[in-house]
BAROTOR-901998 format. One record per atom (N, C-alpha, C): residue in one letter; z, x, y. Coordinates in steps of 0.05 Angstrom, whole numbers, plus 5000, padded with zeros to 4 digits. Layout:
AZXY
...
This chain:
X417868246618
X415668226599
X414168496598
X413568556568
X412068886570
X407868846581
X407769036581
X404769006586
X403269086559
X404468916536
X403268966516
X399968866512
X398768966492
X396068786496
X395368586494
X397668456467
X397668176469
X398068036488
X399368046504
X400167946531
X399567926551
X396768136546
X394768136569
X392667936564
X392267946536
X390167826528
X391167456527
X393567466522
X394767166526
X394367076556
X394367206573
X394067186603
X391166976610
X388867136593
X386967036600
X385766836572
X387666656558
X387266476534
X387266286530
X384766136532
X385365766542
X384865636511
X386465436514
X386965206530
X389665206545
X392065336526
X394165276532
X394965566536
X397265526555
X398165816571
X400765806559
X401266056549
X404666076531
X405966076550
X409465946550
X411465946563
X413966056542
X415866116566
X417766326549
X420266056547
X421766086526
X424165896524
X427066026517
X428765956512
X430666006506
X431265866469
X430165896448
X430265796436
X432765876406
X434165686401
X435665706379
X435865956351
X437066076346
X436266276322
X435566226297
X437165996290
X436965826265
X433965626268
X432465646288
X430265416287
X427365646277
X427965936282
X425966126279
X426666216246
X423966116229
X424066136208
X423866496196
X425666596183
X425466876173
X425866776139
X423366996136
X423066976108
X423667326095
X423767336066
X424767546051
X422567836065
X421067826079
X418967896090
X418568046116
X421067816131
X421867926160
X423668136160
X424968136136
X428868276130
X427568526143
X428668666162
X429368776181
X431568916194
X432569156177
X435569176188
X436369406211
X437669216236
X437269276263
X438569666265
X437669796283
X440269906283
X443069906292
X444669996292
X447969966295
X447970006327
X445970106341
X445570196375
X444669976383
X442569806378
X440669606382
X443069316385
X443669276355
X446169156358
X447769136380
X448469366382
X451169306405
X449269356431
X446969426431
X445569366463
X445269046473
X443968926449
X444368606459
X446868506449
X449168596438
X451368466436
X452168456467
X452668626489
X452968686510
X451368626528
X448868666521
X446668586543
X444968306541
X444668236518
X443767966501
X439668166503
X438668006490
X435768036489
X433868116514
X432968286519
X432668276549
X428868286548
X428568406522
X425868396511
X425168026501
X423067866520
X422167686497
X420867676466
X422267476448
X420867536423
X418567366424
X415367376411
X413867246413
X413367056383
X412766826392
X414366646359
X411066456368
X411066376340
X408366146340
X409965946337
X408865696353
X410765336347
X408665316331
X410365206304
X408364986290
X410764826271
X410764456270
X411264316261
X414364306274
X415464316300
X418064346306
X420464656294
X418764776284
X419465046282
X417765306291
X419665496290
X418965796300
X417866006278
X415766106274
X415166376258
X414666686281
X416266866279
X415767086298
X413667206288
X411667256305
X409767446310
X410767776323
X412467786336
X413468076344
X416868046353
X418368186346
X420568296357
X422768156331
X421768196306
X423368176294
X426268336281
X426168616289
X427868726291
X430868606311
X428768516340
X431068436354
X432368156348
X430367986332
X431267766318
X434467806309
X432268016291
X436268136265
X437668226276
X437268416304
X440268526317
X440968316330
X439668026345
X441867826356
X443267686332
X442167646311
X443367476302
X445567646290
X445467936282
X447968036273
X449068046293
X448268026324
X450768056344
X452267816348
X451667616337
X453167256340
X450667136356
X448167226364
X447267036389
X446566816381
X447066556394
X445566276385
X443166296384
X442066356410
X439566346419
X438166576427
X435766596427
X434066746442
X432166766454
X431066926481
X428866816502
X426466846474
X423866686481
X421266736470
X419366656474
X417366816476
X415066696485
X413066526466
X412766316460
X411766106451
X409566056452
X407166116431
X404766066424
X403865826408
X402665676421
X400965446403
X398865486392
X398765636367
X396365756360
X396265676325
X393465606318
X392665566291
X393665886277
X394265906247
X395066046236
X392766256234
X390866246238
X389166506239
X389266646272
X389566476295
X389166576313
X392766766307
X394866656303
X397466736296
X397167006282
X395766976267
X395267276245
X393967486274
X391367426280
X390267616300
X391967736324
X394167566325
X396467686354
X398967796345
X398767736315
X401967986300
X399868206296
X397368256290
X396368416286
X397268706308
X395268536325
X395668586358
X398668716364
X400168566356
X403168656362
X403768936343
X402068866321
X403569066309
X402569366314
X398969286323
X398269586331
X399869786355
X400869586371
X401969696392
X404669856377
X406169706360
X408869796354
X407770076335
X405670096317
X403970346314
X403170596335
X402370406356
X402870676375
X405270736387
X407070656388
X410070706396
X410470926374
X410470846345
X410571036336
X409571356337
X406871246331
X405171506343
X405871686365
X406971556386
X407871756408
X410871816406
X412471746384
X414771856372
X414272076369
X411972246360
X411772496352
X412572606377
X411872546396
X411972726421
X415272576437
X417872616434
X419972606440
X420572536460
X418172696488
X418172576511
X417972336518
X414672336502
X413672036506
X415871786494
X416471906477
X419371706461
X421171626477
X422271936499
X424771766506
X423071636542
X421371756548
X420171566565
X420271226554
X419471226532
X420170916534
X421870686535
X424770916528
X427070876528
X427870806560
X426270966578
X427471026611
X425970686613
X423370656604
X422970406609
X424370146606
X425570146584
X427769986577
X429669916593
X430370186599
X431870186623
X432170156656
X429870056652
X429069936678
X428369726690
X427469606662
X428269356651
X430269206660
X431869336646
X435769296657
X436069236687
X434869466702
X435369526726
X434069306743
X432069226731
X430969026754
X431568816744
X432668766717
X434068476719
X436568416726
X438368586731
X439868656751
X439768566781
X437668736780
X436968646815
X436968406829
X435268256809
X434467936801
X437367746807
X439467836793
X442067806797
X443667736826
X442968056831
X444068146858
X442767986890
X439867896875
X437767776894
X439267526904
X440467396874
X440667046878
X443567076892
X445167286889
X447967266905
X447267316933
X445367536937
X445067496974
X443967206980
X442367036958
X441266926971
X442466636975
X445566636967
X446466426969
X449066456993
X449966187000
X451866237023
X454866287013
X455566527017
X458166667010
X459766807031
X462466937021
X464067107041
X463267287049
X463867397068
X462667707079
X463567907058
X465367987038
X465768127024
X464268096996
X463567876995
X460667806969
X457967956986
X458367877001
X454567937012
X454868247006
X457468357021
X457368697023
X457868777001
X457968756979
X458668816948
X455268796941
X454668576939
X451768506932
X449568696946
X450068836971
X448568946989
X448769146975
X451069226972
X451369506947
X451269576925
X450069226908
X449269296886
X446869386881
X445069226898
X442669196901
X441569476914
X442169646926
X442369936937
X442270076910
X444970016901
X444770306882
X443670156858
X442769876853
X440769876826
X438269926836
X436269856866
X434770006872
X433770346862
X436270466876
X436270726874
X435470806840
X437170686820
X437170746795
X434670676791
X434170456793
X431370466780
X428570636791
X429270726811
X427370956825
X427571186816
X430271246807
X430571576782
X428671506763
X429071226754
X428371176718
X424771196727
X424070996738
X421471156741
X420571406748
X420971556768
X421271836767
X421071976741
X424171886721
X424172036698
X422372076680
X422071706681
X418971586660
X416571696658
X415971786699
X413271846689
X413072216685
X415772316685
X415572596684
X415172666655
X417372476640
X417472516608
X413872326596
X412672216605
X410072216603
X407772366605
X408472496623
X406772706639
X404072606651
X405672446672
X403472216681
X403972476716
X406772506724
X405772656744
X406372986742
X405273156768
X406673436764
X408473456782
X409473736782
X411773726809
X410573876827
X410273726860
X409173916882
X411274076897
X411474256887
X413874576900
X413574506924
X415074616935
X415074616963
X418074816968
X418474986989
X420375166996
X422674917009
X425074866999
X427174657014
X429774787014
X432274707033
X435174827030
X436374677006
X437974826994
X438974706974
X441374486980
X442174526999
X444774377017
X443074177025
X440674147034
X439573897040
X439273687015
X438273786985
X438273646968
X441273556966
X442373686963
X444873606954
X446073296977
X445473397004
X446073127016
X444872887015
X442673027004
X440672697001
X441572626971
X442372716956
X443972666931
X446172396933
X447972606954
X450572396962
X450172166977
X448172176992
X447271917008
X445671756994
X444671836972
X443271626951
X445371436938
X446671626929
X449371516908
X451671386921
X450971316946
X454171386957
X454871036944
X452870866950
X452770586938
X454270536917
X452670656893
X454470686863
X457470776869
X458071016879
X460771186886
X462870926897
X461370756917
X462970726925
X464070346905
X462070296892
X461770126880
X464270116851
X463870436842
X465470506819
X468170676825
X468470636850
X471570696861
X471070966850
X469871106852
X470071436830
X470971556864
X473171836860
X472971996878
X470772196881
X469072306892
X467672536898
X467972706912
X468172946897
X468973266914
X464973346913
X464473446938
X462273636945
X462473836965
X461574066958
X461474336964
X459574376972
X458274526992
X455774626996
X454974807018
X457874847025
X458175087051
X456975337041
X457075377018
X457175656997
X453475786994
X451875486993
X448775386993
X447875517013
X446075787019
X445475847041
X442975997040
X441475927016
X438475997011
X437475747002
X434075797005
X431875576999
X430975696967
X430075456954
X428575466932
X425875286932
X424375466912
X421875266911
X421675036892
X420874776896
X422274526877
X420774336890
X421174136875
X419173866889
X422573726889
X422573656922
X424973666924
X425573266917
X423373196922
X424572836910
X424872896877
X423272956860
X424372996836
X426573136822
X426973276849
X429573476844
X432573236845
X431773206872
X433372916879
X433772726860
X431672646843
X431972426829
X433472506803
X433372796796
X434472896770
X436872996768
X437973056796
X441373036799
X442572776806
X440672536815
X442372356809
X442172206788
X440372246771
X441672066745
X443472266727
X442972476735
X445472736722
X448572596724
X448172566756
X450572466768
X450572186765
X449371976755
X449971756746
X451471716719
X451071946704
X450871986676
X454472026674
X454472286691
X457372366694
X459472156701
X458671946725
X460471756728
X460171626704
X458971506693
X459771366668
X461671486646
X462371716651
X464271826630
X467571726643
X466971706661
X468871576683
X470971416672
X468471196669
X469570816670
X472070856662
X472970936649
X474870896628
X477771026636
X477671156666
X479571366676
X478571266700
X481171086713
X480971056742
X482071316764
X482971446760
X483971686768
X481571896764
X479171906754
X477472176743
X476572216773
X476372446776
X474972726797
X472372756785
X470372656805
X468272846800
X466972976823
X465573166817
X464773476832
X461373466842
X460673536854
X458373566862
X457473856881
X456474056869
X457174326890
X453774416887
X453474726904
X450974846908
X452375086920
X451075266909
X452275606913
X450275786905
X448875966926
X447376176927
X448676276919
X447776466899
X448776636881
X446977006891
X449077216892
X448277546906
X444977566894
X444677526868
X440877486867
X438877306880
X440477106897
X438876926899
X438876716901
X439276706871
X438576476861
X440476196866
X440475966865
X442375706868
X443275536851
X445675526845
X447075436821
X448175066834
X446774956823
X448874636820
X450174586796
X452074446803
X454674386790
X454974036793
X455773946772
X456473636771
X458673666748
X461173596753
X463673636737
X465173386738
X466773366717
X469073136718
X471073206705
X473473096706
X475873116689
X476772936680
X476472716667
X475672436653
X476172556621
X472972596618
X472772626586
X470972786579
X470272826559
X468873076550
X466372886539
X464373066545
X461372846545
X460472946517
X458872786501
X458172736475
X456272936465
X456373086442
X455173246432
X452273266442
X451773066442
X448872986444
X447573126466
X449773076498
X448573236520
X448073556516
X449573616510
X449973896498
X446774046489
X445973846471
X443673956453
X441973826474
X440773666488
X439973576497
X438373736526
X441773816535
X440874026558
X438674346543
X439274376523
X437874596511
X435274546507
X433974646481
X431774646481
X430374386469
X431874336443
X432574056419
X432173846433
X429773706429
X429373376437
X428873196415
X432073246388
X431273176359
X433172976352
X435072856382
X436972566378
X435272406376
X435872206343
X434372056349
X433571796369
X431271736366
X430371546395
X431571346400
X432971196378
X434270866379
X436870966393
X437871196395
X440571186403
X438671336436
X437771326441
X437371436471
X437371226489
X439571336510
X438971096527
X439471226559
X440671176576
X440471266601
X441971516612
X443871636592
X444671916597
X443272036578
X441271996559
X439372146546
X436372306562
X436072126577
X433371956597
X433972226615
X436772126622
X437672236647
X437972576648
X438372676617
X439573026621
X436673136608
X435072966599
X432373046580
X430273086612
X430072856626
X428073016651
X428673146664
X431773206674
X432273386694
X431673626681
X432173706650
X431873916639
X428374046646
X427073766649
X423773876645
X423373886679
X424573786687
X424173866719
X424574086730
X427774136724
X428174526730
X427774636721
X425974616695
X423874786685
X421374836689
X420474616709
X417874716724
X418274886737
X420174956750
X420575116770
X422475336766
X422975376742
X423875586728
X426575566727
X427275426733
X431075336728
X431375266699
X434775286694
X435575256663
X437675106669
X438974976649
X441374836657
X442774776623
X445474746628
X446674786608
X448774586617
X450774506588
X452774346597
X454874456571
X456774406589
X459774496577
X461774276572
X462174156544
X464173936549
X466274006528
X467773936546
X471274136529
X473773856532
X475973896531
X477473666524
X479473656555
X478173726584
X479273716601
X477573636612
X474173586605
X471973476620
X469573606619
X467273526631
X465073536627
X463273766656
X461973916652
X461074166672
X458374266670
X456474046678
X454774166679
X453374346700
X451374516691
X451874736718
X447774786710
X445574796739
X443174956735
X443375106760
X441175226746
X440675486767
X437675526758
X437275606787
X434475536803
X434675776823
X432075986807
X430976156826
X431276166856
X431776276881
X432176236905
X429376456911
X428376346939
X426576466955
X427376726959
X425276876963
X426877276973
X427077047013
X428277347017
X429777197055
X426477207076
X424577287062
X422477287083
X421077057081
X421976937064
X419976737053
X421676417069
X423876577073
X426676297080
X425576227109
């Protein structure tokens, strides 16, 4: 559930306290009024994921009128869904008017902070975390039932690396917000990199992916806030395995190499597939894909970009028809400072 205002304000609204249902699509009345046409991303997010957002609908007379989320209305029902979760208000038609209102100012400020790309795809990372902890939810009820030793240890590892993910996505969220800063600090670059692999190793080992890492080569410190650093090579590197899925055989890379100036170059590579235009522009300067299509490799190459740019790093990505190479580099300490 979001922490919209409505929903704060429903929290504290007597007599009757709204409950969420699972209710029919055909019982929620849409009029010439609601028409709403989803986009083609949205669509296939709940075709795959189903509704993960509640819609908020007023009961009156054994039927539904939505007050908010009518867009996602029209992408379930263009995706086939019967039904959908909603949160259910018993409210006279004026109190009804005062909470679409409500709904709608908020969806006004969504817009409003569209201007600012960050704040946009920050909300997207929220979405996505969403995901991640209903997920978890998932993973909760399999430990918590009596199973084989190779269920529990699957589950132990889901629950790890959707943990983990959702600890990037916040990280990312509140960077592309600019809710925190980054505290520098002098660290080995070979240390991030292992705390990288020992974050991921869950996922890795979850998605059968092979991993090559390098880091003998890593033999200077840089200045970096090294958990954010952390958090922005692994959704780099979450991003990359997903180019994967589709190639049980794909190689992917993970390296760190002081470079004669200095400076420290990471690398995250695969030989799978060649990653989508989008990363490309993405890694650069351009934060001009639009927002409906952003989702967790958007999230994922847009903060790390603003991260090793606090600290004066650049990063670029190369995707060609043998695979995907992304590579930053990050200033290194002079040796007195090491």
């Amino acid at each position: 559930m979001r922490a919209d205002k409505h929903y704060v304000e429903m929290l504290d609204a007597p007599p009757v306290r709204p409950r969420m249902e699972m209710i029919a699509v055909d019982a929620i009345e849409v009029t010439d009024g609601d028409a709403t046409a989803p986009t083609p991303e949205l669509v296939e997010s709940i075709a795959r994921h189903g509704v993960l957002q509640p819609l908020l609908v007023q009961s009156r007379h054994g039927r539904y009128r939505p007050l908010a989320g009518r867009k996602r209305l029209a992408a379930a029902i263009a995706a086939g869904l019967g039904e959908v979760p909603c949160i259910i208000r018993h409210a006279a038609d004026e109190s009804a008017e005062a909470i679409a209102a409500a709904s709608n100012l908020f969806v006004e400020e969504q817009k409003t902070a569209a201007h600012d790309p960050g704040q946009a795809i920050g909300v997207q990372a929220s979405g996505e975390l969403a995901r991640s902890l209903s997920a978890l939810g998932a993973c909760t009820n399999l430990l918590g039932n009596p199973a084989a030793a190779l269920t529990q240890t699957v589950a132990t590892s889901l629950v790890r690396a959707e943990v983990w993910r959702a600890a990037c996505l916040l990280q990312a969220s509140r960077m592309l917000r600019g809710e925190i800063a980054p505290a520098r600090r002098p660290v080995y670059a070979r240390a991030i990199v292992e705390r990288v692999l020992q974050c991921m190793e869950p996922e890795r080992r979850l998605r059968g992916v092979e991993l090559e890492q390098r880091t003998d080569l890593a033999t200077g410190r840089i200045d970096v806030d090294e958990d954010l650093v952390v958090c922005a090579l692994s959704g780099l590197l979450m991003a990359v395995f997903a180019l994967t899925d589709a190639n049980g055989h794909a190689r992917v890379a993970l390296t760190a190499e002081s470079q004669s100036d200095g400076s420290v170059v990471f690398g995250l590579s695969q030989n799978a597939a060649s990653a989508p235009l989008e990363w490309v522009t993405q890694a650069g300067e351009s934060e001009t894909l639009p927002m409906e299509a952003a989702g967790l490799t958007t999230v994922a190459i847009v903060a790390a970009r603003r991260i090793f740019a606090a600290c004066e790093g650049r990063m670029k990505v190369e995707a060609g028809a043998g695979g995907t190479a992304i590579q930053i580099t990050v200033p290194g300490l002079p040796h007195s400072a090491a």
